[in-house]
N, C-alpha and C positions, 0 to 999 in steps of 0.2 A: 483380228490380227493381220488378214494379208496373206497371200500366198501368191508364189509365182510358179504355172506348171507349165509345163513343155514336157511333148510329148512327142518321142521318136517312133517310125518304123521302120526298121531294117529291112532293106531289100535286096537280099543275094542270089545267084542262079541255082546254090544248090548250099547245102550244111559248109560252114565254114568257122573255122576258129580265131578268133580273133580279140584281142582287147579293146574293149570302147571308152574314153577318157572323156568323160566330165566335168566339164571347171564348175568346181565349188567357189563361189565369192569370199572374201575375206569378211565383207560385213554380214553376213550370212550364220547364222549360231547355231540353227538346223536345216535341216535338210532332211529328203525321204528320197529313196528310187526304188521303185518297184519292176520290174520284167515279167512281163505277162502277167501283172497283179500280183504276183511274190514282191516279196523284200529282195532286194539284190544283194547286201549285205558286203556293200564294197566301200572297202578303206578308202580313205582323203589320206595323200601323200602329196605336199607341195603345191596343192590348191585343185587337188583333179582325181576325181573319184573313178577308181579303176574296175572296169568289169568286163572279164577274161572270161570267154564261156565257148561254148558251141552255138553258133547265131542258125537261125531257122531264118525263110523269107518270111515275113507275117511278122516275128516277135515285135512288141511293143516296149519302148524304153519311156518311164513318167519319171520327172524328177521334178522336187516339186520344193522349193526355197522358201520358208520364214522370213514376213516383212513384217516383225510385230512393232509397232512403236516402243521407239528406245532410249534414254538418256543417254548422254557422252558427257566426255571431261577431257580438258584440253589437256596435254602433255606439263606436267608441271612448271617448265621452266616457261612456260606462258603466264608470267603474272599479273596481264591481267583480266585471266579468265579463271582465275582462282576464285572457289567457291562455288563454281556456275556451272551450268548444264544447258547443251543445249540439246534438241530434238531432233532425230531421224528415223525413219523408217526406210529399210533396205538400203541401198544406197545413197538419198537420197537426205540432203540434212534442208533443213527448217528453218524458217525464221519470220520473226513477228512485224506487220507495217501496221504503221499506225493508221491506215487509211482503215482498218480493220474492227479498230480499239477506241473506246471513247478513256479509256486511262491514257496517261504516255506510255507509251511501249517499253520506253527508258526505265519505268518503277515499277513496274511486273515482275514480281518471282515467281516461281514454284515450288508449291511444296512437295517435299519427300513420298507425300501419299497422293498427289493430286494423278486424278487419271487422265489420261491422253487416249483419244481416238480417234483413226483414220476414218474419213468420210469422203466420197466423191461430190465436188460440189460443180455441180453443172454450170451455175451461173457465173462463177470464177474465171477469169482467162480461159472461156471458150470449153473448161471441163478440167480442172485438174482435184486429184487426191487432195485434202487440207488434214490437218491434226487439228482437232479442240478438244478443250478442257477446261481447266478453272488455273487462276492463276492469284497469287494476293497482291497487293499495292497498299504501300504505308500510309492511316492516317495521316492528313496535313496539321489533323488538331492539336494543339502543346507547343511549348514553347519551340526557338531555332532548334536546342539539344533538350534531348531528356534519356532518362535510365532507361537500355535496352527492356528490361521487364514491364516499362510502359508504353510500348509501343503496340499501336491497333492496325488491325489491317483489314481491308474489307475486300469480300472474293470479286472477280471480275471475270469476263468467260475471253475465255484466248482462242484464237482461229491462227495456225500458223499454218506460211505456205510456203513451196520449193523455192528453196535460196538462190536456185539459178533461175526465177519467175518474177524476183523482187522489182520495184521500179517499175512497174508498166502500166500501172494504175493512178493513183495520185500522189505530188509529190508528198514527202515526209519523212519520219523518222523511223529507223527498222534497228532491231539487233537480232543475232542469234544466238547470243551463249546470254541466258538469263540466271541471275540468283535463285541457288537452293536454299530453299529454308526451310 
């Protein structure tokens, strides 16, 4: 899944009381903060997790953010990303180049069950995270049109990488909101 931890330690001259405020990310769906290995057990109000205590020099603050890969969906009045998902983990959204893909990138879906996984892929632009998994792509076989119930698809493996990373490689074709199916 991903995790991102940071780890504080407090450094005061003597017992002091104070609130410590922790921005919780918006794209963020859990979170943990522990002090001194306890649970802190501090509410998120307005994007910032409050914890009011008596601080000791020494105490340790871990907070620790979920970066599970995620599907998204544009805002409805996007029409035309209706139907499609694209990929992100933590704050970070996805997208597929065809320098990557021997399908076109363009004819790529994903299915509702297909799993996605983060990986570090060293040889990539110098080391960065990628998401892979499996994606479908339509038979070319049959006529121009035929009945949605005959249509074939055969799986294809997808490597998708940060949308702000695209372009650096070789030219081509890239989307990032692909068809659910």
């Amino acid at each position: 899944m991903g995790v991102v931890c940071k780890k504080i330690t407090v450094a005061v001259a003597g017992p002091a009381t104070f609130a410590l405020m922790l921005r919780i990310p918006g794209w963020c769906g859990r979170h943990k903060i522990t002090v001194n290995g306890r649970p802190a057990g501090a509410a998120v109000t307005k994007g910032y997790a409050r914890i009011r205590r008596c601080w000791h020099d020494g105490d340790t603050v871990k907070l620790s953010l979920a970066m599970p890969v995620e599907r998204i969906v544009a805002h409805p009045s996007v029409a035309a990303d209706a139907g499609r998902v694209a990929i992100q983990r933590g704050p970070i959204v996805y997208c597929l180049e065809q320098c990557d893909h021997s399908a076109d990138v363009l004819s790529i879906a994903l299915t509702k069950k297909a799993r996605l996984a983060a990986r570090f892929d060293a040889n990539t632009l110098g080391g960065i995270v990628t998401i892979e998994g499996t994606g479908v792509v339509p038979s070319a076989a049959g006529g121009l049109y035929r009945r949605a119930e005959e249509l074939k698809t055969r799986k294809v493996k997808i490597k998708a990488v940060p949308y702000c990373l695209w372009g650096n490689r070789k030219p081509g074709a890239m989307t990032v909101f692909l068809p659910s199916v």
